[in-house]
One Martini backbone bead per residue (centre of mass of N, CA, C, O) as a GRO file, in nm:
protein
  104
    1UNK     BB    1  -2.682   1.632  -0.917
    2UNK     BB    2  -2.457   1.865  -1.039
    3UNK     BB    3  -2.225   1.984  -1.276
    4UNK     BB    4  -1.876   2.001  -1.164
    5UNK     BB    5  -1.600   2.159  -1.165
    6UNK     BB    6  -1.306   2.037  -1.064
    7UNK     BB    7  -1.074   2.113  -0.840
    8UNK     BB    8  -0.751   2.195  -0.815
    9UNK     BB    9  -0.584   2.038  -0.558
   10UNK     BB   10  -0.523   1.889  -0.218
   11UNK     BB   11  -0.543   1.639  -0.009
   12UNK     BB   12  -0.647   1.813   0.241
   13UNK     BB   13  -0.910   1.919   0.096
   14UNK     BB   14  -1.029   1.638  -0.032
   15UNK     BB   15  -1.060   1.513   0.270
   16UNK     BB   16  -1.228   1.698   0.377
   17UNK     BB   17  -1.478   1.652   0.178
   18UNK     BB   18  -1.489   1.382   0.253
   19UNK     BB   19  -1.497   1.450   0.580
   20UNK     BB   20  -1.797   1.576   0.635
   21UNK     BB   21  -2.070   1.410   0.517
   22UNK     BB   22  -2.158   1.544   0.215
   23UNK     BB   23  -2.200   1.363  -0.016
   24UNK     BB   24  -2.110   1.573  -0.252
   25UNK     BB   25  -1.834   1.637  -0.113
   26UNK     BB   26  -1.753   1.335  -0.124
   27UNK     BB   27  -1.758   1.341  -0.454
   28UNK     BB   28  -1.573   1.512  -0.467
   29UNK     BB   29  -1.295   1.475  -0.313
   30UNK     BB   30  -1.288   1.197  -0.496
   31UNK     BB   31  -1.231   1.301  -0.766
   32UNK     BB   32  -0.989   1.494  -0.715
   33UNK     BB   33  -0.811   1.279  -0.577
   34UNK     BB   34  -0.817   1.104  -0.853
   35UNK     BB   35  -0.722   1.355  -1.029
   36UNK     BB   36  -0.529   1.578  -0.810
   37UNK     BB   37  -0.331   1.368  -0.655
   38UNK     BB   38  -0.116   1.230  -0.407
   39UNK     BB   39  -0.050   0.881  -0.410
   40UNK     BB   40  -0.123   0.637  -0.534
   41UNK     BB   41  -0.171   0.440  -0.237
   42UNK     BB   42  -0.394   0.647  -0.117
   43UNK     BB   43  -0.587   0.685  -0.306
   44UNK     BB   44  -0.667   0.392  -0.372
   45UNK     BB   45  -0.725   0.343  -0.035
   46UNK     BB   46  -0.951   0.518  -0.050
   47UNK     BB   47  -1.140   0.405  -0.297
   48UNK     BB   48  -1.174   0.121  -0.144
   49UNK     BB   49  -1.322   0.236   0.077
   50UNK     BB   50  -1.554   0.391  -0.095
   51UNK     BB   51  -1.654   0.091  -0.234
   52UNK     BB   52  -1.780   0.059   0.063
   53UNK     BB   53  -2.038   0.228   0.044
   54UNK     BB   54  -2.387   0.264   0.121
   55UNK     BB   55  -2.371   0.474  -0.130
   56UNK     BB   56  -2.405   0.432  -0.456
   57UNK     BB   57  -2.256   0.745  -0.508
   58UNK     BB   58  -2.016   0.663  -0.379
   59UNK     BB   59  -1.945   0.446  -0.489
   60UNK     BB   60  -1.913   0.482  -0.817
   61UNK     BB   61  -1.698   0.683  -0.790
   62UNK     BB   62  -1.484   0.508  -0.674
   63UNK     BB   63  -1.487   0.330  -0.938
   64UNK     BB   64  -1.425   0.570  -1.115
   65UNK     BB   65  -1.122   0.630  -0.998
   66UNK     BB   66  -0.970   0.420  -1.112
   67UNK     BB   67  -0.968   0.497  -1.383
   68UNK     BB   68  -0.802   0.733  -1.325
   69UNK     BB   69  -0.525   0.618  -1.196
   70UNK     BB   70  -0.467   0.467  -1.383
   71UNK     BB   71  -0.426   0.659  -1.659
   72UNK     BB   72  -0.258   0.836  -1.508
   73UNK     BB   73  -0.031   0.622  -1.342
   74UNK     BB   74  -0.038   0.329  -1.519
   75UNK     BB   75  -0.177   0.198  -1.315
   76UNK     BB   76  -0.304  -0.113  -1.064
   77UNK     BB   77  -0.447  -0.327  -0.821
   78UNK     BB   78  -0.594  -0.577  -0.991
   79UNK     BB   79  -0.632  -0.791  -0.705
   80UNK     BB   80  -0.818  -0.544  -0.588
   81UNK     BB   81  -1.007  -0.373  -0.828
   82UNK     BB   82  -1.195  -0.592  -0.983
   83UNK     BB   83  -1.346  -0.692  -0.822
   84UNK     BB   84  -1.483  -0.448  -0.722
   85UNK     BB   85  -1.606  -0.388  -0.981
   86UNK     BB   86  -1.768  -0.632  -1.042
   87UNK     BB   87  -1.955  -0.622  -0.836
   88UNK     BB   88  -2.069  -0.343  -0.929
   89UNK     BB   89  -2.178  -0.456  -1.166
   90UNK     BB   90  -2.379  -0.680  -1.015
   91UNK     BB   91  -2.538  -0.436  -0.853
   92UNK     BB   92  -2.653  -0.294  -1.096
   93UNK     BB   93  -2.789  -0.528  -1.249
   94UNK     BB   94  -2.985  -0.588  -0.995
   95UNK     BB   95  -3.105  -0.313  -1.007
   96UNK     BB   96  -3.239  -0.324  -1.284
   97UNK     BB   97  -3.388  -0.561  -1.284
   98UNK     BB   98  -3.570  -0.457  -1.035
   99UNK     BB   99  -3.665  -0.217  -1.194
  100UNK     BB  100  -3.791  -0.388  -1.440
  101UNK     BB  101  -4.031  -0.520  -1.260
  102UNK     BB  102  -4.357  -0.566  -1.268
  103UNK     BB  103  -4.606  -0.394  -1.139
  104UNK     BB  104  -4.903  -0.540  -0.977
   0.00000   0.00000   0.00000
C-alpha cells in the first residue's frame, strides 16, 4: 500500500468502500470514515467490527481509527476500546518476537 490522501466524503461512500472486500478500499473506507464520517456510536461500532477483522492491516486501521475519533469526537467508549487496543498491542508484540527469532 501506498500513502494516499484520504477523500473527505459521506458514510455512505466509504461504507461502499468498507463493503467492496478490496483489502486497500477497505483501508480507505475504515480511515475516511473515522477522519470524515458522521455519527460517532456508527463510526466507533464499525472500528469494533473491524478491529476483530483477520487481516492484520485491517485490523491496525481499525484501532487506529479510534484514535482518530477520540481525537474528533473528545470521547470513547474506554470499556470498549482499551482492550480491543491492548489485544492488538499483545498480537503485534508477539508477532515481532517471533518474526526476531534465529531461523535455524
Amino acid at each position: 500500500m501506498k500513502y494516499e490522501e484520504i477523500e473527505n466524503n459521506n458514510n455512505d461512500y466509504f461504507i461502499e468502500q468498507i463493503n467492496s472486500k478490496d483489502k486497500e478500499n477497505v483501508v480507505k473506507g475504515l480511515l475516511g470514515l473515522a477522519l470524515y464520517g458522521s455519527g460517532f456510536e456508527f463510526i466507533q461500532d464499525t472500528l469494533v467490527k473491524f478491529s476483530k477483522n483477520e487481516d492484520e492491516n485491517i485490523r491496525g486501521i481499525a484501532i487506529l481509527g479510534f484514535g482518530h475519533i477520540a481525537r474528533l469526537y473528545g470521547k470513547i467508549d474506554k470499556d470498549v476500546v482499551i482492550p480491543i487496543v491492548q489485544n492488538g498491542l499483545k498480537k503485534t508484540k508477539a508477532k515481532l518476537l517471533k518474526d526476531n527469532q534465529p531461523q535455524p
